[in-house]
Every structure is written in C-alpha cells, then in structure tokens.
DSSP file (Angstrom, degrees, kcal/mol; ACC not computed):
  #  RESIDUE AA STRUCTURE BP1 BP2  ACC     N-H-->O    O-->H-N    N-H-->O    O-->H-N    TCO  KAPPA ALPHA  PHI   PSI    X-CA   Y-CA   Z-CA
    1    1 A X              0   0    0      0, 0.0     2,-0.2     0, 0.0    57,-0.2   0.000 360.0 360.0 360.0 154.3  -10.4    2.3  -11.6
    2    2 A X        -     0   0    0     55,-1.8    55,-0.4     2,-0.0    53,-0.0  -0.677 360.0-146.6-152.1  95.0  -11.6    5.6  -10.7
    3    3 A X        +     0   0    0     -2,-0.2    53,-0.2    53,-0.2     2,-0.2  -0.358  28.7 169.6 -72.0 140.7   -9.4    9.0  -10.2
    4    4 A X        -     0   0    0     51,-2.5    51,-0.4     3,-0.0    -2,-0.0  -0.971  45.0 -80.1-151.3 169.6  -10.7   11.5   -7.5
    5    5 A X        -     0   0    0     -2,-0.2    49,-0.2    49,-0.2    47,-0.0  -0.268  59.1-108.3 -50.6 126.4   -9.6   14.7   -5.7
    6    6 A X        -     0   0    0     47,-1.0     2,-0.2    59,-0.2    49,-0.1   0.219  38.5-174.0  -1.2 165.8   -7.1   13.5   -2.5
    7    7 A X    >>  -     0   0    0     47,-0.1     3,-2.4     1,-0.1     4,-0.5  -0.591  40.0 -91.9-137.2 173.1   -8.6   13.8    0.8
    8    8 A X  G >4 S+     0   0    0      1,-0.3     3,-3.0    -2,-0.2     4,-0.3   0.957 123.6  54.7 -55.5 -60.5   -6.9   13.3    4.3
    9    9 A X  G 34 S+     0   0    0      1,-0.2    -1,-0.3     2,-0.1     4,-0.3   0.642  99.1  62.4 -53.0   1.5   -7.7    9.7    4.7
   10   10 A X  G X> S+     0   0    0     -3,-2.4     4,-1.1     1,-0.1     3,-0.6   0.638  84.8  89.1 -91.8 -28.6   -6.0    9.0    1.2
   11   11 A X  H <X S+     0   0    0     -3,-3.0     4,-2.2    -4,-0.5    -1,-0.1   0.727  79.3  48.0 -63.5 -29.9   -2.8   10.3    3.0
   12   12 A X  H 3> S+     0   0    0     -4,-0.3     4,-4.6    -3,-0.2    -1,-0.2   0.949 113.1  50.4 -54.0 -48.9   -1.1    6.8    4.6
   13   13 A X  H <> S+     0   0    0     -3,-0.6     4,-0.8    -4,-0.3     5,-0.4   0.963 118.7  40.0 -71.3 -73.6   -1.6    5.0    1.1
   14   14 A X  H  X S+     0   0    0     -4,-1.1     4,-1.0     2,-0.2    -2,-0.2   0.789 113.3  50.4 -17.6 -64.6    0.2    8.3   -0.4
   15   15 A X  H >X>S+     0   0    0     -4,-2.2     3,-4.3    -5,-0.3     4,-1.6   0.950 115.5  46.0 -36.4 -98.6    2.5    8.3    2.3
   16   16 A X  H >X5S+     0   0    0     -4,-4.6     4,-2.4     1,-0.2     3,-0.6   0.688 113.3  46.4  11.2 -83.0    3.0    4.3    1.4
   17   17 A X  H 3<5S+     0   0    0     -4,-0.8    69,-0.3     2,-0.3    -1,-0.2   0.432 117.0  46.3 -87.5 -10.0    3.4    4.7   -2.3
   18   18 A X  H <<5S+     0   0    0     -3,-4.3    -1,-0.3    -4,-1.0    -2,-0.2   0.665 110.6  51.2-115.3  -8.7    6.1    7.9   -1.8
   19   19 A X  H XX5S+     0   0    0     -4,-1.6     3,-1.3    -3,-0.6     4,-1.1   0.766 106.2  52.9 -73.6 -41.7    8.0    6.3    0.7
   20   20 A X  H 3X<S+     0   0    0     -4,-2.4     4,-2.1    -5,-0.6     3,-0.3   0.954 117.1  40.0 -75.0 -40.0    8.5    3.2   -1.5
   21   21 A X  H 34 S+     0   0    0      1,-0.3     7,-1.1    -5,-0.2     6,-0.7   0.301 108.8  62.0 -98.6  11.4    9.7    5.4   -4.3
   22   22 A X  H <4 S+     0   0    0     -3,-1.3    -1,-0.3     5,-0.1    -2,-0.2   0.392 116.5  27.3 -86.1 -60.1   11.5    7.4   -1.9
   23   23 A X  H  < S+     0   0    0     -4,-1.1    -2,-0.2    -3,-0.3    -3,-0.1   0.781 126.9  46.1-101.3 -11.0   13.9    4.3   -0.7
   24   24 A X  S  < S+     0   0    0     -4,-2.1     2,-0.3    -5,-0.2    -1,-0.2   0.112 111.9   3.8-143.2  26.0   13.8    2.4   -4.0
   25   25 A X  S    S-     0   0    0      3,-0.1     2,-0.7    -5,-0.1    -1,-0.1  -0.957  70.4 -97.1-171.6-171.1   14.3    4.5   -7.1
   26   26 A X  S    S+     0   0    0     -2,-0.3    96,-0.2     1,-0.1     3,-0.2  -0.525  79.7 113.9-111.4  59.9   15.1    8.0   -8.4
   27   27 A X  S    S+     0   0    0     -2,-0.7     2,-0.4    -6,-0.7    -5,-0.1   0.667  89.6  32.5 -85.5 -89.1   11.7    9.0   -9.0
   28   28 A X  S    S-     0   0    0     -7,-1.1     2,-2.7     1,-0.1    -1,-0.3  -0.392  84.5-134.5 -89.1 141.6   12.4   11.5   -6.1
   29   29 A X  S    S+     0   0    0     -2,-0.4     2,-0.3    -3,-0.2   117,-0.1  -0.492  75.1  81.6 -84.7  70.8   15.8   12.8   -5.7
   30   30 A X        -     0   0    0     -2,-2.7   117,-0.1     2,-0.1    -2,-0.0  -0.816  58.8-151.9-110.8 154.0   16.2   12.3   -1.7
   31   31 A X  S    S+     0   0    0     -2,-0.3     2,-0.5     2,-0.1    -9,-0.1   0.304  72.8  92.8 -92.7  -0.8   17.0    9.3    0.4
   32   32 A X  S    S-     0   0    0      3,-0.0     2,-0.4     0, 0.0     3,-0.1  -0.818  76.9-126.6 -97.6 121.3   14.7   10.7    3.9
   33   33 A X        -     0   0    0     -2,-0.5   -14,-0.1     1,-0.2    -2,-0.1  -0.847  18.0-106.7-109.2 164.6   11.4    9.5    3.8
   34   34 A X        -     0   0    0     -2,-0.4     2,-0.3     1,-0.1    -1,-0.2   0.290  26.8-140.3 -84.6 175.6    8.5   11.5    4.0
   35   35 A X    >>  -     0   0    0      1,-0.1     3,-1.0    -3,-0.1     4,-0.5  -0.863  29.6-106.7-126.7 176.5    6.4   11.6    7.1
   36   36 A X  H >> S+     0   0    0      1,-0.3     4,-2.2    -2,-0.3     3,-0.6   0.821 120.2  57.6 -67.3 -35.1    2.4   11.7    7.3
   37   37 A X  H 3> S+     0   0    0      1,-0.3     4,-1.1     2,-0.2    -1,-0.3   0.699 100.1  45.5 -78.8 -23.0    3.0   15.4    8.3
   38   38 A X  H <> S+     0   0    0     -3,-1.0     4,-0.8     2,-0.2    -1,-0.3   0.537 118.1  52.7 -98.6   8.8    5.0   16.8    5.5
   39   39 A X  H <X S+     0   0    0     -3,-0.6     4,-1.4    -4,-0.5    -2,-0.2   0.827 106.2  57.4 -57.8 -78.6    1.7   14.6    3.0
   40   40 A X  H  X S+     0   0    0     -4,-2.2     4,-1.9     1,-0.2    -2,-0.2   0.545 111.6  34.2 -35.5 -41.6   -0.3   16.5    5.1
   41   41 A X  H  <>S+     0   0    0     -4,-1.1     5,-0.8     1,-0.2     4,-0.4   0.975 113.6  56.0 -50.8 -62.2    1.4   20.2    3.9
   42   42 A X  H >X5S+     0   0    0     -4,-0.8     4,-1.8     2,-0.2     3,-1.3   0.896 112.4  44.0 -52.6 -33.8    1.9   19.3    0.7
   43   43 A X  H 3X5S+     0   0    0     -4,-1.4     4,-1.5     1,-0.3     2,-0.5   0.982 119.2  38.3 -82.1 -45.4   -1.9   18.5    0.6
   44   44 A X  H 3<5S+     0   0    0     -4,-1.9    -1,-0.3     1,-0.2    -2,-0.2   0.216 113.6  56.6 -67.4  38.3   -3.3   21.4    2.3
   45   45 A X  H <>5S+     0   0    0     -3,-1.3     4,-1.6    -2,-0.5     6,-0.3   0.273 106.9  51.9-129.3 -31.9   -0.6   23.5    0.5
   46   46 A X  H ><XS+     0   0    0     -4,-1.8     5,-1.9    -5,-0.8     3,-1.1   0.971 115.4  46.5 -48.2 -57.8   -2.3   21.8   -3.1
   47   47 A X  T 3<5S+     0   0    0     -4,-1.5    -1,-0.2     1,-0.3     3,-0.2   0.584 105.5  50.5-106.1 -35.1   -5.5   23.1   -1.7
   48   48 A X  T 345S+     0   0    0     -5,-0.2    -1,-0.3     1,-0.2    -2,-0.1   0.850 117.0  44.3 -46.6 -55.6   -4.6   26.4   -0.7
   49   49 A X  T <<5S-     0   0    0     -4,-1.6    -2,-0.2    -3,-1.1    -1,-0.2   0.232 109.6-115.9 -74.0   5.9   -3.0   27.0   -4.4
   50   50 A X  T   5 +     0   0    0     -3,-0.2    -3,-0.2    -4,-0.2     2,-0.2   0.955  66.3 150.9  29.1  56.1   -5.9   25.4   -6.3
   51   51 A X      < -     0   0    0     -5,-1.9    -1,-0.1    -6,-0.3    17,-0.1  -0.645  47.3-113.7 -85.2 153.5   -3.5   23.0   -7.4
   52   52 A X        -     0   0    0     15,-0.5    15,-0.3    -2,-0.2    -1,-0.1  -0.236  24.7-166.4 -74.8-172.3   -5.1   19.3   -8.2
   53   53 A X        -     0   0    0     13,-0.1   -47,-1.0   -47,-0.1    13,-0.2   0.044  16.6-162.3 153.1 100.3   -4.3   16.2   -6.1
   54   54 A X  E     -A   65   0A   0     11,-0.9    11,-0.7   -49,-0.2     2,-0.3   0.261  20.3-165.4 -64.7 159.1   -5.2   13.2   -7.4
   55   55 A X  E     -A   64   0A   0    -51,-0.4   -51,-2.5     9,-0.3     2,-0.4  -0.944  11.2-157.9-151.6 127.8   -6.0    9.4   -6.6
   56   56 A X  E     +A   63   0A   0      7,-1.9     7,-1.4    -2,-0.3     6,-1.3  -0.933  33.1 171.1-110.4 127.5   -6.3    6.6   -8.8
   57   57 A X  E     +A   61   0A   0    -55,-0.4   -55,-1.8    -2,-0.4     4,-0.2  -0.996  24.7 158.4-140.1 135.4   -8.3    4.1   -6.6
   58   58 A X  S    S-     0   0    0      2,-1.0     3,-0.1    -2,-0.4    -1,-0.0   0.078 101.6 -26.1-114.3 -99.8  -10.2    0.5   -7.4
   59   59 A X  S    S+     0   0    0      1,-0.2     2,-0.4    -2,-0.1    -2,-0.0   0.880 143.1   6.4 -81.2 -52.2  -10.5   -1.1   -4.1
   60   60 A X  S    S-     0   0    0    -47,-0.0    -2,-1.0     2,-0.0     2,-0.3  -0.891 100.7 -68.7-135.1-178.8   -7.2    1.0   -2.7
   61   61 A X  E     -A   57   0A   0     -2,-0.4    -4,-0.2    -4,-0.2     3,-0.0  -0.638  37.3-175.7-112.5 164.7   -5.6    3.1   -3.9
   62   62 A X  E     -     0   0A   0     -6,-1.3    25,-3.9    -2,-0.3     2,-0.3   0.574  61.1 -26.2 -98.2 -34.3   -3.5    2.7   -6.6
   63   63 A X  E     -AB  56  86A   0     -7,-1.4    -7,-1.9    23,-0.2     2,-0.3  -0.921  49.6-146.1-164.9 173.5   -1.5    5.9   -7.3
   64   64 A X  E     -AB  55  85A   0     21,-1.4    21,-1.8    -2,-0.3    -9,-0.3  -0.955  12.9-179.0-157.4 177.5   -1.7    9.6   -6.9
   65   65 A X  E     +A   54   0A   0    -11,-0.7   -11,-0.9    -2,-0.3     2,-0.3  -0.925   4.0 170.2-170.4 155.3   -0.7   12.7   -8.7
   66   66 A X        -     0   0    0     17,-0.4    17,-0.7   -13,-0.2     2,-0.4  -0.993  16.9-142.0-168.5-177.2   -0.6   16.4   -8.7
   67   67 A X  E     +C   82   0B   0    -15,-0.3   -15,-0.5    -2,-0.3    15,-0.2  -0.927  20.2 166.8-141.5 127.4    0.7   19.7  -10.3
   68   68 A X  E     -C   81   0B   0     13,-1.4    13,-3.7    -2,-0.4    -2,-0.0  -0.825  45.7 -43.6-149.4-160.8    1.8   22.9   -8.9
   69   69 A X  E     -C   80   0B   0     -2,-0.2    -1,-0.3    11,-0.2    11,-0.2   0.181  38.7-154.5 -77.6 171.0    3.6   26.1   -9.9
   70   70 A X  S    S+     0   0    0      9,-1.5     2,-0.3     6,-0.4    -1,-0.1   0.771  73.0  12.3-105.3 -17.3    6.4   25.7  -11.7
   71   71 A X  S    S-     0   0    0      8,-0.4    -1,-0.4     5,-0.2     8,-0.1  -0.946  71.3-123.4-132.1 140.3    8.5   28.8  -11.1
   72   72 A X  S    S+     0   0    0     -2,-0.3     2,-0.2    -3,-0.1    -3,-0.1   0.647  83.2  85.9 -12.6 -46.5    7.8   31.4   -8.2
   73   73 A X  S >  S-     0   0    0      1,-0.1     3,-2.8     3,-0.0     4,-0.1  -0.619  86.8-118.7-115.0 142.0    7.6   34.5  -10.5
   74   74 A X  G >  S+     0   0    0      1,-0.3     3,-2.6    -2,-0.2     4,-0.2   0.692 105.0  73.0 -55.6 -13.6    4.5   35.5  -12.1
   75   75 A X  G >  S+     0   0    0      1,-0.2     3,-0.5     2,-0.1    -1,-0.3   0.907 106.4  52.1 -68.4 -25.7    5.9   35.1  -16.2
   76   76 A X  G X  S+     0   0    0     -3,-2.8     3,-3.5     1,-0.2    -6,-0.4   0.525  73.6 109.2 -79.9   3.0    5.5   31.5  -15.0
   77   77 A X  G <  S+     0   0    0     -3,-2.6    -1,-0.2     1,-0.3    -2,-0.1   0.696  76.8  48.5 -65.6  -4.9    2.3   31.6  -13.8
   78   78 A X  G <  S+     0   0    0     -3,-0.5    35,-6.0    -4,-0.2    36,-1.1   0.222  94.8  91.0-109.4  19.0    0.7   29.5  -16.7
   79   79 A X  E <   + d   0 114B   0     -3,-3.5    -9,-1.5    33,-0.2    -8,-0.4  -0.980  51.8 178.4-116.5 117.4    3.5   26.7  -16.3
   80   80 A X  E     -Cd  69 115B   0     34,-1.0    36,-3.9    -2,-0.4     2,-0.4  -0.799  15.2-154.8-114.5 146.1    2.7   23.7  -13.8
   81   81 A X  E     -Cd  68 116B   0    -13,-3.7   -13,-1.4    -2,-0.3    36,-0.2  -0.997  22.5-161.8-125.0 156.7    5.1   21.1  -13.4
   82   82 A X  E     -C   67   0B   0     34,-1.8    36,-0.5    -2,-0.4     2,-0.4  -0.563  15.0-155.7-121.2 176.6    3.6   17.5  -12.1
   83   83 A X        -     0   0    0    -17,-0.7     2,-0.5    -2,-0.2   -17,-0.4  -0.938   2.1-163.4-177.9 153.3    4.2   14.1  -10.6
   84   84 A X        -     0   0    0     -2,-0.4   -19,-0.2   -19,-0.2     2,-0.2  -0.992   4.1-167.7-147.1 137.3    2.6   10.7  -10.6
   85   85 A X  E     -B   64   0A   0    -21,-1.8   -21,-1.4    -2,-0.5     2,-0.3  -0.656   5.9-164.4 -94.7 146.4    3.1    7.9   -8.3
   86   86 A X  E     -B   63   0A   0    -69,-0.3   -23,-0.2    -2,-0.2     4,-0.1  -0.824  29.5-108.1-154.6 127.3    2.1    4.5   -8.7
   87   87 A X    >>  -     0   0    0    -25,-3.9     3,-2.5    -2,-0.3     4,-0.6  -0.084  35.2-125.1 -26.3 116.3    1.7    1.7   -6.6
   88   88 A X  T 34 S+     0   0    0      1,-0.3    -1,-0.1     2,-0.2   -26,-0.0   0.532 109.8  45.9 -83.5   9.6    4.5   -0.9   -7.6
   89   89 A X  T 34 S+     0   0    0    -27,-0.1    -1,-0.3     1,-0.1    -2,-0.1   0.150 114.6  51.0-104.1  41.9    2.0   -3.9   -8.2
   90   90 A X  T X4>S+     0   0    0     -3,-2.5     3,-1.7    -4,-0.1     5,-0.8   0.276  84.7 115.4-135.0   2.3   -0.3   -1.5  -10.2
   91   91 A X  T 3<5S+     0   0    0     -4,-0.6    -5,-0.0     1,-0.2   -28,-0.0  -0.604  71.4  30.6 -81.2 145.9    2.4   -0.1  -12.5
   92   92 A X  T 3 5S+     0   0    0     -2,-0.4    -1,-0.2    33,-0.0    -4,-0.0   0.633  92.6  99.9  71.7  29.4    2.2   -0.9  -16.0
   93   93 A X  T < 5S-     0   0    0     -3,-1.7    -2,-0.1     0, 0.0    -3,-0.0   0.106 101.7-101.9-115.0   1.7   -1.8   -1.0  -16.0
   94   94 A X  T  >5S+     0   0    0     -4,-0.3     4,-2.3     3,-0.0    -3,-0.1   0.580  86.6 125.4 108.7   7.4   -2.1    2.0  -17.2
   95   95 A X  H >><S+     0   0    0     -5,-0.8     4,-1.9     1,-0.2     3,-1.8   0.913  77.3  53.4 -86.6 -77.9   -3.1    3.9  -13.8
   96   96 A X  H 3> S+     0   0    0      1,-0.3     4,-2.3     2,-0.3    -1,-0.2   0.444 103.3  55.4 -23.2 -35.3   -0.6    6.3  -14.1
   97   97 A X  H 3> S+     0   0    0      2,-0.2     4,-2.9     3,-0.1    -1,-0.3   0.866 103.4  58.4 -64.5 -37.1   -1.6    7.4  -17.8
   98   98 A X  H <X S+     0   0    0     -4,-2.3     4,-2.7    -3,-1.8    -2,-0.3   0.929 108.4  42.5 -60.7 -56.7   -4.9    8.0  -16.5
   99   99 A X  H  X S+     0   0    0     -4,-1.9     4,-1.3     1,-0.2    -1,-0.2   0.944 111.9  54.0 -66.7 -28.1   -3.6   10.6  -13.8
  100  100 A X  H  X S+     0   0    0     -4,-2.3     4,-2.6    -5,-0.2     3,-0.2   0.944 110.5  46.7 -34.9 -61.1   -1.5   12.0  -16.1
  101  101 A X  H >X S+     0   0    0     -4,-2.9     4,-1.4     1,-0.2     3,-1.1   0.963 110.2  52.9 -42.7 -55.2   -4.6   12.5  -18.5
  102  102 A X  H 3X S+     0   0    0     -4,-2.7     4,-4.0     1,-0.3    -1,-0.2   0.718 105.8  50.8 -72.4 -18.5   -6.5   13.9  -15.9
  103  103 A X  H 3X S+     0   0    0     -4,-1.3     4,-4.2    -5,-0.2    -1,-0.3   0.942 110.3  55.5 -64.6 -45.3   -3.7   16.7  -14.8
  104  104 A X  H <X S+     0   0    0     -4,-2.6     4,-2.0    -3,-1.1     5,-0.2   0.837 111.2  39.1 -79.4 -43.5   -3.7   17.6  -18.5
  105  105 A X  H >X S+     0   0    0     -4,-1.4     4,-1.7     2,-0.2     3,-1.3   0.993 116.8  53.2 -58.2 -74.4   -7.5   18.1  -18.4
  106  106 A X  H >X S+     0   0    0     -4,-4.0     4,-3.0     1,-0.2     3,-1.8   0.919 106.6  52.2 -24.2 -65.3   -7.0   19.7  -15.0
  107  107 A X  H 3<>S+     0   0    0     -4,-4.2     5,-3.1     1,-0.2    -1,-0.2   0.926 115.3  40.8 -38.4 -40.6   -4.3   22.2  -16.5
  108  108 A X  H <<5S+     0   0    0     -4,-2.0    -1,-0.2    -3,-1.3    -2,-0.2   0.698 104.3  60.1 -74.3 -20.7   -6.6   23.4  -19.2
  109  109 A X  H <<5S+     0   0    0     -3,-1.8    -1,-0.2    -4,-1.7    -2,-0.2   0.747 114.8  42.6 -89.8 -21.4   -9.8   23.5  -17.0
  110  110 A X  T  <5S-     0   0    0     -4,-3.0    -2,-0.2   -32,-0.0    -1,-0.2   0.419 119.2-114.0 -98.8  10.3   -7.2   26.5  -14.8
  111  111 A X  T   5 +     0   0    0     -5,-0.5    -3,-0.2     1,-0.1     2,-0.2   0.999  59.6 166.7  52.4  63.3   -6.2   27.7  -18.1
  112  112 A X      < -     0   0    0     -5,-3.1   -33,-0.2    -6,-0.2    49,-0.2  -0.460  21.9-161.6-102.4 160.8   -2.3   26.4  -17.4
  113  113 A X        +     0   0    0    -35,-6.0     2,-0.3     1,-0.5    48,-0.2   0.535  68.8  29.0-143.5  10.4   -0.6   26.6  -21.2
  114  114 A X  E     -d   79   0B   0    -36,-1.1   -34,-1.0    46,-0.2    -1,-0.5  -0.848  58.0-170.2-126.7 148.0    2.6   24.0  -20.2
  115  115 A X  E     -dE  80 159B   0     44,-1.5    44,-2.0    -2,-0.3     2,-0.3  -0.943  15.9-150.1-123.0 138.9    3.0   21.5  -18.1
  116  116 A X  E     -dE  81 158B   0    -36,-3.9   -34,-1.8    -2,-0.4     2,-0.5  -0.844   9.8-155.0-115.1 162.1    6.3   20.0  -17.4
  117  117 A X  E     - E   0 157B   0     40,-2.2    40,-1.7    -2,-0.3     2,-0.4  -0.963   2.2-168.9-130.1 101.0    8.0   16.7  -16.4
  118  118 A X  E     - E   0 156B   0     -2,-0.5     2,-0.3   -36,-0.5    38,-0.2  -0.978  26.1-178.3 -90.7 136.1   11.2   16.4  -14.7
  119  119 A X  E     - E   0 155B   0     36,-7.6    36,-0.7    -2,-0.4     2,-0.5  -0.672  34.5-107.7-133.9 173.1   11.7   12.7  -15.1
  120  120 A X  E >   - E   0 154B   0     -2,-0.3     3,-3.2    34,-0.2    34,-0.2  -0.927  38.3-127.5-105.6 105.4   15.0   10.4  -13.6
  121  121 A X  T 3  S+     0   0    0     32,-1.1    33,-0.1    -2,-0.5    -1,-0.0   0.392 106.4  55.3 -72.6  30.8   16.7    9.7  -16.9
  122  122 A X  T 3  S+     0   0    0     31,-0.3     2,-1.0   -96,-0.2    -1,-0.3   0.002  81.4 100.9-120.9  30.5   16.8    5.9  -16.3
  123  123 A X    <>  +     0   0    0     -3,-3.2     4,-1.1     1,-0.2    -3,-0.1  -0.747  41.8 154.9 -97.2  89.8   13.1    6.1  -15.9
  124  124 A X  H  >  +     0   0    0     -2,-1.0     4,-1.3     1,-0.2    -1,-0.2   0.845  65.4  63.0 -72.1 -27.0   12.2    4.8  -19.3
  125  125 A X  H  > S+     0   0    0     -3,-0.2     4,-2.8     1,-0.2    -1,-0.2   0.867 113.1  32.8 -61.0 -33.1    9.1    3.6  -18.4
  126  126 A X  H  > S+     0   0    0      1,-0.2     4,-2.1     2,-0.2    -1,-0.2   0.819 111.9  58.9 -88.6 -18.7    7.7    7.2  -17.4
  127  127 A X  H  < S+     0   0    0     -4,-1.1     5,-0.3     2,-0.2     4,-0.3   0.800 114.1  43.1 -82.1 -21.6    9.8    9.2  -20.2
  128  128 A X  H >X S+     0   0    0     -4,-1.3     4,-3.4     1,-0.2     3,-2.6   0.996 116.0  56.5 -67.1 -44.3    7.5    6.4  -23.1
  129  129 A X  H 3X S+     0   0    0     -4,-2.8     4,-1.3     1,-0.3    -1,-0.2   0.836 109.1  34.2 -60.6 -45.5    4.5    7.2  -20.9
  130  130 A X  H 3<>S+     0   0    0     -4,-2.1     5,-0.8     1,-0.2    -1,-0.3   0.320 113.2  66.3-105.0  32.4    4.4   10.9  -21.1
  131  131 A X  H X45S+     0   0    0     -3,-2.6     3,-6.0    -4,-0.3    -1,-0.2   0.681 105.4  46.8 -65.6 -60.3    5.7   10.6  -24.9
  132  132 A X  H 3<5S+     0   0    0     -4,-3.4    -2,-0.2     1,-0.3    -3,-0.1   0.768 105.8  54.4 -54.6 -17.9    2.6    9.0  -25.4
  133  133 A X  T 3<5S-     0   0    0     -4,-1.3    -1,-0.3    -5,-0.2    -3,-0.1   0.350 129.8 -90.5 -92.6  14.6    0.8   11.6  -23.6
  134  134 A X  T < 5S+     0   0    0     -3,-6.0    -2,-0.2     1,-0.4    -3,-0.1   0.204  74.8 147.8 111.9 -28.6    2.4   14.2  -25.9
  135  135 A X      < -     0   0    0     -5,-0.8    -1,-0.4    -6,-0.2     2,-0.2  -0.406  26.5-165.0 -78.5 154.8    5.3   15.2  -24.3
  136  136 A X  E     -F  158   0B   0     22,-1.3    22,-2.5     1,-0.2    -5,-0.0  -0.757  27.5 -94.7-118.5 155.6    8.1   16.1  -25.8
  137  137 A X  E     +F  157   0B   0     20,-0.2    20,-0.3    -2,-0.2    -1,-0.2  -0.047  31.2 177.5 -36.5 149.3   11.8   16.5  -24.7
  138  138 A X  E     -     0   0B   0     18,-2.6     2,-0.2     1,-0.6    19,-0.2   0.524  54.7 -48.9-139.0 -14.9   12.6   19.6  -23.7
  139  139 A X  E     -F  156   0B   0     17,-1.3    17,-2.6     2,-0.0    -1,-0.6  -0.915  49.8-118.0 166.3 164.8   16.7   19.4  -22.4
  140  140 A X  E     -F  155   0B   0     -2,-0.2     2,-0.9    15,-0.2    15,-0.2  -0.987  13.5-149.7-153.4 139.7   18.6   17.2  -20.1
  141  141 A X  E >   -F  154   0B   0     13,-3.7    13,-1.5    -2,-0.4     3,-1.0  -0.811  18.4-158.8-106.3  88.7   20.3   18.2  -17.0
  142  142 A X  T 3   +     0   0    0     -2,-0.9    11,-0.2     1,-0.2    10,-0.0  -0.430  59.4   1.3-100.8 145.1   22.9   16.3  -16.3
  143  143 A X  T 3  S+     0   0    0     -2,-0.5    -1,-0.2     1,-0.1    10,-0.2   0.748  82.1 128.7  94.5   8.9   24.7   15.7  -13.0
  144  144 A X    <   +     0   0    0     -3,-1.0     2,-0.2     8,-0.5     9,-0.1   0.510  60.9  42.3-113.3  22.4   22.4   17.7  -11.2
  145  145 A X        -     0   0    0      7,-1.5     7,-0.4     2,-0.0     2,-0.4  -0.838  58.6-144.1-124.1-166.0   21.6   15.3   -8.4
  146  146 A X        +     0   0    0      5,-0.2     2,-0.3    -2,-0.2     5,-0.2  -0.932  29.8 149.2-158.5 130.3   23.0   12.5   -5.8
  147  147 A X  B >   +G  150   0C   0      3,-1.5     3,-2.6    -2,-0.4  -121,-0.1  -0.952  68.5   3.7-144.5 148.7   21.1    9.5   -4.8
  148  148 A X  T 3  S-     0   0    0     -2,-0.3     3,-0.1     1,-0.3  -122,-0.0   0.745 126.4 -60.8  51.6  17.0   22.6    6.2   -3.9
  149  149 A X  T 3  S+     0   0    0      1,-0.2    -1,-0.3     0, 0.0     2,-0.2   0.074 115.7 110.6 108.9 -60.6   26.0    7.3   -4.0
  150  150 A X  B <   -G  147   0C   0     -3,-2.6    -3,-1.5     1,-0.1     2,-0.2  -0.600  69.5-118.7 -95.7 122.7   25.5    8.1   -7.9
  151  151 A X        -     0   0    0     -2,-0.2     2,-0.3    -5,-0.2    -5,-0.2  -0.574  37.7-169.1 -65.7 124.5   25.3   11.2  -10.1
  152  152 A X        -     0   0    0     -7,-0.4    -7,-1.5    -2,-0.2    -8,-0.5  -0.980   8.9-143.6-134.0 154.4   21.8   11.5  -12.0
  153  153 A X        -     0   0    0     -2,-0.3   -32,-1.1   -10,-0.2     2,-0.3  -0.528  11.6-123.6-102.8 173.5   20.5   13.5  -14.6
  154  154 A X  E     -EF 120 141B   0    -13,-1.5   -13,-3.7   -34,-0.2     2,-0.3  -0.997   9.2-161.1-133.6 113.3   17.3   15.1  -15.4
  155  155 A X  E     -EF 119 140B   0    -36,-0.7   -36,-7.6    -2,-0.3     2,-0.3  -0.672  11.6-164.3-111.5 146.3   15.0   14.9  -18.4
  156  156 A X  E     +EF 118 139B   0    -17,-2.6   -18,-2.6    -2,-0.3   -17,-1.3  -0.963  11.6 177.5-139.4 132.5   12.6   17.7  -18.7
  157  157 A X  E     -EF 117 137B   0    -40,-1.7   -40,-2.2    -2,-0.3     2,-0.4  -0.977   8.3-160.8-150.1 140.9    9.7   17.1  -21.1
  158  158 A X  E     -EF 116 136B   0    -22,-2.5   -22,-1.3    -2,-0.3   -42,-0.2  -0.998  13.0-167.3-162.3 141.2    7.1   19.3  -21.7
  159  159 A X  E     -E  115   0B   0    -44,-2.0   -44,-1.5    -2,-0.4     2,-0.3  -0.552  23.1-131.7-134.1 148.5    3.2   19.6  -23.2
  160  160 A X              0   0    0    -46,-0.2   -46,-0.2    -2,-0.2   -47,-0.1  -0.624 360.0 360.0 -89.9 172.6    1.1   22.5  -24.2
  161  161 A X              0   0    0     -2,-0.3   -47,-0.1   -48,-0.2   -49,-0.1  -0.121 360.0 360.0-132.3 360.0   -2.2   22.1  -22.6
C-alpha cells in the first residue's frame, strides 16, 4: 500500500468511497450524496489552504483522508480537524491507520499543535483506531444530528501533534 497526495483522477474512487458512506453509515451526518463537483471543491479548496489530501492506494485506491481548519478564527489556527474514508472491502487492514498516521506527520510538518476527530458514536471501530493513534476523548455531543430518522451523537477526540 502506498499513501500519496490526491490528484483529480483520484476523484471518482473518492467520490465512490464517500458516497457509500454517505448512504450507508453515520460517518457523515447527511443523507444527499456528493457529486464529482462538490470532490472537485473540496479538493481544490484543500489545495488552496495547504491542507493535505490523501490516498491510500495498492492497485486502487483504497481510502482517502484529509485535514483542514478547525475553526474560522485565527486562536484556532493551529487546530485541524480530519477525516478518513476507507473502502468497505479494505477496512480493517489497517489502511485507514496509515492515513491517519500520515495526517499526524502532515500536522506537525505545518506546525498544527491539535488535531481533532468528530467520530459517529456507534463507530467503535474508528473511536479504537484513533485511541491507538493517541487520541483521547475529549467530550460527547449528544443529539446534535439526524440521520436515518435517528438522533446521533458526537464523540470528539483529540491529539497533540
């Protein structure tokens, strides 16, 4: 496996891998799936910010990830919050720790001094994962979405870098 910087042809399989998680969990809290045109902002709007945005690839790719600001206002400027995707026959190989790692490296290499998590609290799989990467709890927010019908909270976990 091999993470690298995003590029435009990377954008379908992204597109793919955020629609699926889009229509079939509460990774992201809306039910509208994305189109190739809002990948396409969101990457030239990484690129703009000299935010990362990552791809974990063997033969396709597998996942993707990225980090950008976490607040508006400049007392936040050294706070990213992130998110990682992963292809759902490639989950639980580890590809996702590996993008994680490599935003962590990233944060430190812009001289970022948090990064934070907002995580689905029935994602258990992703709240062990970024234990293991260091994060720690930081508060849970409960009630403060609707998917499916259904009230879900939000665990917020957070790393220094």
């Amino acid at each position: 496996m091999r993470i690298r910087d995003a590029t435009e042809d990377d954008l379908p399989a992204i597109l793919a891998i955020y629609n699926h998680a889009i229509l079939t969990s509460n990774a992201v809290y809306t039910e509208t799936p994305a189109t190739i045109e809002d990948r396409r902002a969101w990457l030239v709007a990484r690129r703009a910010q000299n935010f990362p945005a990552l791809v974990a690839e063997d033969d396709d790719i597998l996942g993707f990830a990225s980090f950008g600001e976490f607040r508006p206002w400049p007392g936040y400027a050294a706070t990213v919050e992130h998110s990682v995707f992963v292809l759902k026959t490639a989950q639980r190989r580890g590809v996702g720790t590996a993008l994680v790692q490599r935003l962590i490296d990233e944060a430190r290499r812009r001289d970022k001094h948090v990064m934070i998590a907002g995580i689905d609290a029935e994602n258990a799989a992703s709240i062990a994962m970024h234990r293991k990467l260091g994060f720690t709890e930081a508060g849970v927010l409960r009630q403060v979405a609707r998917k499916f019908g259904r009230w879900l909270d939000l665990v917020l976990m957070q790393r220094a870098v």
